[in-house]
C-alpha positions as a Markdown table, in Angstrom:
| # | Residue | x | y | z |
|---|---|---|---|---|
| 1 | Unk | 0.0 | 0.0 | 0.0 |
| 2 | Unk | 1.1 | 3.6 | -0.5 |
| 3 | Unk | -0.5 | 6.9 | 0.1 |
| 4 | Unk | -1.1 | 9.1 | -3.0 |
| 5 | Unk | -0.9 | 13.2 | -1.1 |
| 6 | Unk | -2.0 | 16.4 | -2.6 |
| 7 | Unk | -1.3 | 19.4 | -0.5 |
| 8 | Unk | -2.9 | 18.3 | 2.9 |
| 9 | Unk | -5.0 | 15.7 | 1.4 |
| 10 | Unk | -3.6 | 11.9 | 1.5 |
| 11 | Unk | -5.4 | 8.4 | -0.3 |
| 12 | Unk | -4.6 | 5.0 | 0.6 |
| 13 | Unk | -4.4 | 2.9 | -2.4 |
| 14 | Unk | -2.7 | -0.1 | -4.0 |
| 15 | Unk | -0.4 | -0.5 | -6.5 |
| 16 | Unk | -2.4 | -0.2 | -9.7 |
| 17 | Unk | -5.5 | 0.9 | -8.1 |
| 18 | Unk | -7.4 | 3.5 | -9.9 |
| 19 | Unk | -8.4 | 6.9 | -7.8 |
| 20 | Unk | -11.3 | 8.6 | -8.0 |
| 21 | Unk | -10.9 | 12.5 | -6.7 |
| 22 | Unk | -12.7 | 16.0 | -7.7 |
| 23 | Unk | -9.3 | 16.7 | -9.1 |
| 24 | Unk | -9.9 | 13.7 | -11.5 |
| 25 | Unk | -8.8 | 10.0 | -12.1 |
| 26 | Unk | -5.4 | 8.8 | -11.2 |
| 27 | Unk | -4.0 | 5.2 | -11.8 |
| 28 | Unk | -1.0 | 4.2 | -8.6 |
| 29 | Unk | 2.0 | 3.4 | -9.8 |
| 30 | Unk | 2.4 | -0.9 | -9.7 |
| 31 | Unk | 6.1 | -0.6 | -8.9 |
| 32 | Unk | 5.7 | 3.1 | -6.6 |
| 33 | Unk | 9.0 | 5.4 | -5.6 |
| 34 | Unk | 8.6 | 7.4 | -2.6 |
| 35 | Unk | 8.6 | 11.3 | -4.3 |
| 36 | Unk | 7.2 | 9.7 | -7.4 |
| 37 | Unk | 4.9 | 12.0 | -9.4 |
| 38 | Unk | 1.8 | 10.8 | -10.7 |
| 39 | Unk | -0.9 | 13.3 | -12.4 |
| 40 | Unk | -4.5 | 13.0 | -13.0 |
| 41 | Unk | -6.4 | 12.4 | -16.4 |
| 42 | Unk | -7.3 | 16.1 | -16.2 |
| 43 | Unk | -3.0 | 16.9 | -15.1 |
| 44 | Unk | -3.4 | 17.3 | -11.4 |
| 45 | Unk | -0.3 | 16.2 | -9.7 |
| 46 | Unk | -0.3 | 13.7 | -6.6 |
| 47 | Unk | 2.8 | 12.5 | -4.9 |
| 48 | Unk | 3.7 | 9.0 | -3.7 |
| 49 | Unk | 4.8 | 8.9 | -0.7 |
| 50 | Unk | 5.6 | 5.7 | 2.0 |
| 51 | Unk | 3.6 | 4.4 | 4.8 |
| 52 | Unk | 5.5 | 5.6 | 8.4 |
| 53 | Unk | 4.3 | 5.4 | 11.9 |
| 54 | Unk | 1.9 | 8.0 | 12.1 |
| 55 | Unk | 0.4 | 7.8 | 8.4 |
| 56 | Unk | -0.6 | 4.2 | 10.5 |
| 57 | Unk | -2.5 | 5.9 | 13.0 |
| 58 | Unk | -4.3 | 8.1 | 10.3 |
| 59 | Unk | -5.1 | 5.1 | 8.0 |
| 60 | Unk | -5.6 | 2.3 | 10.3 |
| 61 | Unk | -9.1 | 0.9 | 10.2 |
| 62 | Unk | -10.1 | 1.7 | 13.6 |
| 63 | Unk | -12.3 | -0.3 | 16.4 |
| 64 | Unk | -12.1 | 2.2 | 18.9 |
| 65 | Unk | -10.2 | 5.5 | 20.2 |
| 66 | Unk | -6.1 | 4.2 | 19.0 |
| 67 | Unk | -3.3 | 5.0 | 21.7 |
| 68 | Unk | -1.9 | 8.1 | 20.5 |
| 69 | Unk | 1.9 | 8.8 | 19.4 |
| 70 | Unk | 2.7 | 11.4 | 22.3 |
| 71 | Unk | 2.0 | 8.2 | 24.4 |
| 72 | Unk | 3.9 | 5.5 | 22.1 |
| 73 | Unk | 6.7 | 7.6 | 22.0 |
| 74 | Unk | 6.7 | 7.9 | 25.8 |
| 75 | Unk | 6.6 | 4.1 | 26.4 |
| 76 | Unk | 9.6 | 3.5 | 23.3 |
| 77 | Unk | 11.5 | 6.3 | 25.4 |
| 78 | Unk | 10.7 | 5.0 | 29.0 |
| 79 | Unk | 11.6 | 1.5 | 28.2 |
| 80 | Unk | 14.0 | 1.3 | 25.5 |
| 81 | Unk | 11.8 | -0.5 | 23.5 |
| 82 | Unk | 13.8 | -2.2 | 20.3 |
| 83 | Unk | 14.8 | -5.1 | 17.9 |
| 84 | Unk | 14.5 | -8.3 | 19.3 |
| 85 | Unk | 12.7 | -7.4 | 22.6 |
| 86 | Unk | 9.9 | -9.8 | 22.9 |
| 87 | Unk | 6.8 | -8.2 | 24.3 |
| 88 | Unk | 3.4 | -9.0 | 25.5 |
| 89 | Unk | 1.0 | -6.8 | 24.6 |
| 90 | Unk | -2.2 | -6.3 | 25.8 |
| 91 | Unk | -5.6 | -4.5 | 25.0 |
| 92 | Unk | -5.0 | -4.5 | 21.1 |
| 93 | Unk | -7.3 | -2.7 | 20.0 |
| 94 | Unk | -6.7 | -0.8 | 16.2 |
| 95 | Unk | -3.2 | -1.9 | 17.1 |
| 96 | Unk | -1.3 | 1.2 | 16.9 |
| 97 | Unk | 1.2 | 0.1 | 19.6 |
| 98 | Unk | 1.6 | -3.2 | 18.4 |
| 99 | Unk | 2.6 | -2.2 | 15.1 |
| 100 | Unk | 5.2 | 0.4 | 16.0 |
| 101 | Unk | 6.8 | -2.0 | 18.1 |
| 102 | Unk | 6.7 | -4.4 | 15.5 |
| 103 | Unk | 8.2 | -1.8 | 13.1 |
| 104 | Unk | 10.9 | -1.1 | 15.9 |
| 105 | Unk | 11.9 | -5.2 | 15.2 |
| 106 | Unk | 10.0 | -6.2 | 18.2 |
| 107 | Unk | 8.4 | -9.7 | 18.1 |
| 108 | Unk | 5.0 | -8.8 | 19.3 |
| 109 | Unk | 2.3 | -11.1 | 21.3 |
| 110 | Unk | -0.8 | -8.9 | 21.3 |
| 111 | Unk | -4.1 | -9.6 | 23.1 |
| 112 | Unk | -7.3 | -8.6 | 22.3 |
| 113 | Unk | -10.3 | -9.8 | 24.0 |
| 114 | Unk | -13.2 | -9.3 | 20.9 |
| 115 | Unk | -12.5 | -11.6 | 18.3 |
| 116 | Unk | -14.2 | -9.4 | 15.6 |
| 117 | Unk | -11.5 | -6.6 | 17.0 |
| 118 | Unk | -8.6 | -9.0 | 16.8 |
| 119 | Unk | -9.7 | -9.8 | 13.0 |
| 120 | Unk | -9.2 | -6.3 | 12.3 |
| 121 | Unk | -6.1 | -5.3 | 14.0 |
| 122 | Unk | -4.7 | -8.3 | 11.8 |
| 123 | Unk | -5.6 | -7.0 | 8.7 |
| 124 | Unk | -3.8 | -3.6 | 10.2 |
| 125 | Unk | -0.7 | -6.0 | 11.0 |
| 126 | Unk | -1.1 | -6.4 | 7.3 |
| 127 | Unk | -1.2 | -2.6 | 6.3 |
| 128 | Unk | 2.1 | -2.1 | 8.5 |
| 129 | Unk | 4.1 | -4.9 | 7.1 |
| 130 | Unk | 4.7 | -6.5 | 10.2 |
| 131 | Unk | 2.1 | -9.4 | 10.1 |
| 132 | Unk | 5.5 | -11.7 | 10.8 |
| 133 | Unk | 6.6 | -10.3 | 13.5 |
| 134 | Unk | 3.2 | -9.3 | 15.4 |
| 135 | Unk | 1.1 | -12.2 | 16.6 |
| 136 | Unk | -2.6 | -11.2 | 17.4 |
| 137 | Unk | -4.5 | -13.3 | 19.4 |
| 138 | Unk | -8.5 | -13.4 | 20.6 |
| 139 | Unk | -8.9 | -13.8 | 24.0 |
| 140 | Unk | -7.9 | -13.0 | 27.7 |
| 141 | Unk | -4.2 | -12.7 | 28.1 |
| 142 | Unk | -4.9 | -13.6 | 32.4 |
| 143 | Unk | -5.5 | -16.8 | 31.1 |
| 144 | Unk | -2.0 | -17.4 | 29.1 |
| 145 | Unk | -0.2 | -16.1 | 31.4 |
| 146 | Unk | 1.2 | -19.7 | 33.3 |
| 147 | Unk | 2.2 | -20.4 | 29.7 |
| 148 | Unk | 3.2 | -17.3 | 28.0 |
| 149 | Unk | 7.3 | -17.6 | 29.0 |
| 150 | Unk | 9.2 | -14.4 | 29.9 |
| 151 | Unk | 9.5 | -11.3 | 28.0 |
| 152 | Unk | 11.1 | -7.9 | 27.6 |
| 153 | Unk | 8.3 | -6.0 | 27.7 |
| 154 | Unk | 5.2 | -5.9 | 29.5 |
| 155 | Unk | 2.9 | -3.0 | 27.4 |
| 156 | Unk | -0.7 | -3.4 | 28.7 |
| 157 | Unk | -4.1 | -1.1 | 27.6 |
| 158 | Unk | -6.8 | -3.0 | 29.5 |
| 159 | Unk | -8.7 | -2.8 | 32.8 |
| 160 | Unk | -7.2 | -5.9 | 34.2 |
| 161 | Unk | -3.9 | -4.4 | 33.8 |
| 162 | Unk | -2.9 | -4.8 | 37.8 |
| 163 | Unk | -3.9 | -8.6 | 37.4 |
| 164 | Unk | -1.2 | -8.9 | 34.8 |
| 165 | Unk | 1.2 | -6.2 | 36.7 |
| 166 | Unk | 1.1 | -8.8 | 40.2 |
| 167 | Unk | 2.6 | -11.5 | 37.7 |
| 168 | Unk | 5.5 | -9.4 | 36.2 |
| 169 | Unk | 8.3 | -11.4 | 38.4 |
| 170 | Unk | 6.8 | -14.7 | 36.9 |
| 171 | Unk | 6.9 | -12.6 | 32.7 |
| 172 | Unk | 9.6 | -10.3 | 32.6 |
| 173 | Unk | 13.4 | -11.1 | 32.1 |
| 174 | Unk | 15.7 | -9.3 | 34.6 |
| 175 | Unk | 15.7 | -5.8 | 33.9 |
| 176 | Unk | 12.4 | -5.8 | 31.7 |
| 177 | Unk | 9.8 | -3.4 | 31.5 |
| 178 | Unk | 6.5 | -3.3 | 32.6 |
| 179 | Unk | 4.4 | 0.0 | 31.0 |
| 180 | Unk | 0.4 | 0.6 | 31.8 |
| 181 | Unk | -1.8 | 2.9 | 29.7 |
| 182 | Unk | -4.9 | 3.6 | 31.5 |
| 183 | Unk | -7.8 | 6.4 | 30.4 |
| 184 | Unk | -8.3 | 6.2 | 34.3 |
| 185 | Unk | -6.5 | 7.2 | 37.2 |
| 186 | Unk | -7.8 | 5.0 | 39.6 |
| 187 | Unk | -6.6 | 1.9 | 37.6 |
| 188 | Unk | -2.9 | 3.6 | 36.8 |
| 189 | Unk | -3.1 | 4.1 | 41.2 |
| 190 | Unk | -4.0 | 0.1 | 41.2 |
| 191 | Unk | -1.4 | -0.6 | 38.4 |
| 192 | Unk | 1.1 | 1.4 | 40.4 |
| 193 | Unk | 0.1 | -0.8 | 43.8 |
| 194 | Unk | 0.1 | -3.6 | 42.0 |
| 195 | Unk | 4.0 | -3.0 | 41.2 |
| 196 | Unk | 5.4 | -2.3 | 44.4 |
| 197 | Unk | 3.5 | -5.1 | 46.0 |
| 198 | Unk | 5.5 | -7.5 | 43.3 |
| 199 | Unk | 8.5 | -6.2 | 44.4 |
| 200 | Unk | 9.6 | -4.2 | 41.1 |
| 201 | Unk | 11.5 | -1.2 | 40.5 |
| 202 | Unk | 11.7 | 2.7 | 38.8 |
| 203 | Unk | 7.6 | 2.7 | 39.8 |
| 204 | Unk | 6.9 | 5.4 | 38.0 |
| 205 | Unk | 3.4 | 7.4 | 37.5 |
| 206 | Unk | 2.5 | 10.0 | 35.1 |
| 207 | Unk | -0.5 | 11.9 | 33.2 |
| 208 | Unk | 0.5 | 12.7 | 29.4 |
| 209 | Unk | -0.7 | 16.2 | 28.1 |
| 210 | Unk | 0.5 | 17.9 | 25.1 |
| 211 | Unk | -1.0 | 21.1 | 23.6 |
| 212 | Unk | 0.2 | 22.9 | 20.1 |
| 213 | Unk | 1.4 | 26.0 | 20.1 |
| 214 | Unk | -0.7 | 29.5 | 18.2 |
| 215 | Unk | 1.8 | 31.8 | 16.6 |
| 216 | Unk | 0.5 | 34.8 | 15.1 |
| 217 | Unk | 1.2 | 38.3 | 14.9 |
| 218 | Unk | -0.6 | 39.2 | 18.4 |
| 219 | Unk | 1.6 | 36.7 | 20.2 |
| 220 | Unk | 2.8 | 33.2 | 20.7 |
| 221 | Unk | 1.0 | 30.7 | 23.7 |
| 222 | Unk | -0.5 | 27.6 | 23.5 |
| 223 | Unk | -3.4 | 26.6 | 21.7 |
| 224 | Unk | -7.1 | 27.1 | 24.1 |
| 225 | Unk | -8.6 | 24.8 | 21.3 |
| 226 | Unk | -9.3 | 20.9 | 22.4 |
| 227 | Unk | -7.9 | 18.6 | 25.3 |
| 228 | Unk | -4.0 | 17.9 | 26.0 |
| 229 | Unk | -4.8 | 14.8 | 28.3 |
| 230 | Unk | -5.4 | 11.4 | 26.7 |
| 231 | Unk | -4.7 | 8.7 | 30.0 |
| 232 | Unk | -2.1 | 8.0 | 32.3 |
| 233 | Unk | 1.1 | 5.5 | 32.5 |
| 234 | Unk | 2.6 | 3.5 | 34.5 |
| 235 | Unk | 6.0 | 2.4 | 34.1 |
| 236 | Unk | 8.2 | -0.3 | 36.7 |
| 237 | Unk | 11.2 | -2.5 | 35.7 |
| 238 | Unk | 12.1 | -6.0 | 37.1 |
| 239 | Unk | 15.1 | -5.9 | 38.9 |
């Protein structure tokens, strides 16, 4: 797949698919070149440019509200997050997180309760070119976890998140990661409980808020136009 942009306009398409826009019909290149310049049957130019990380999050076919990349990049940063880690993943979802992790060189076990959910993140695994390296499974990661073997990385989106968080001696190598996303602070205070009580390390709690910046002629300050919070997360490390 590639994405065919015009200005601030973008298309997901195939190789050889034929687009239909107001600015006419354009045929994708089968053999595409990131920069490549296609043009319409009426001359309008369209640029091919490469799937990336965030053209993911815009494109993915979504089952719910997708962890956002302020919050990816915190958990890659927190926990070093890179090729050949093996994480466990749970709480799929769209399967944003899974498939940056996967692009990272991760081998990813994902989780995700609703089968019908889990069909569609592993189409997405498909979109991101990491369908080898991401494994998505339907069901209820608590009841794997006596035969799931140890891991890197602990990434965990799901309301039983301080079940799984109590077991992290039993999953995580020496020195792994355990990191919690949770819309809720009252399950990031049980997360961060659940943590100390299993004797791990660097507990560390934290809400995520980003806001853009307005620049004009007035002034510069940052933006009173929508929300800066998304959840909170948790991060601890096995000693």
């Amino acid at each position: 797949m590639m994405l065919l942009v015009r200005g601030d306009r973008e298309f997901l398409v195939a190789p050889g698919e034929e687009l239909h826009t107001d600015l006419g019909v354009v045929e994708a290149p089968e053999d595409p070149e990131p920069g490549q310049v296609v043009e319409t049957h009426l001359g309008e130019p369209f640029t091919v440019r490469k799937l990336r990380g965030p053209d993911l999050f815009n494109h993915f076919e979504r089952t719910g509200a997708p962890m956002m990349p302020k919050d990816i990049g915190l958990i890659v940063g927190h926990t070093g997050a890179c090729r050949e880690d093996r994480v466990l993943d749970a709480g799929t979802g769209t399967g944003v997180l899974a498939a940056y992790l996967g692009r990272l060189g991760a081998s990813v076990v994902t989780y995700e309760q609703k089968s019908e959910f889990a069909e569609v993140a592993r189409e997405n695994m498909e979109l991101a070119e990491v369908a080898d390296s991401v494994e998505v499974r339907a069901g209820d990661v608590t009841e794997d976890l006596d035969s799931l073997g140890e891991f890197d990385l602990l990434t965990l989106d799901t309301q039983d998140a301080p079940d799984v968080v109590a077991r992290a001696d039993d999953l995580l190598v020496s020195g792994g990661y355990v990191a919690v996303y949770s819309p809720f602070v009252e399950n990031a205070r049980d997360a961060a409980q659940a943590a100390r009580d299993a004797g791990l390390a660097n507990v560390e709690s934290m809400e995520t808020i980003q806001r853009e910046m307005d620049f004009d002629d007035r002034g510069s300050r940052p933006s009173t136009a929508g929300v800066g919070h998304t959840g909170y997360l948790l991060f601890a490390r096995k000693p």
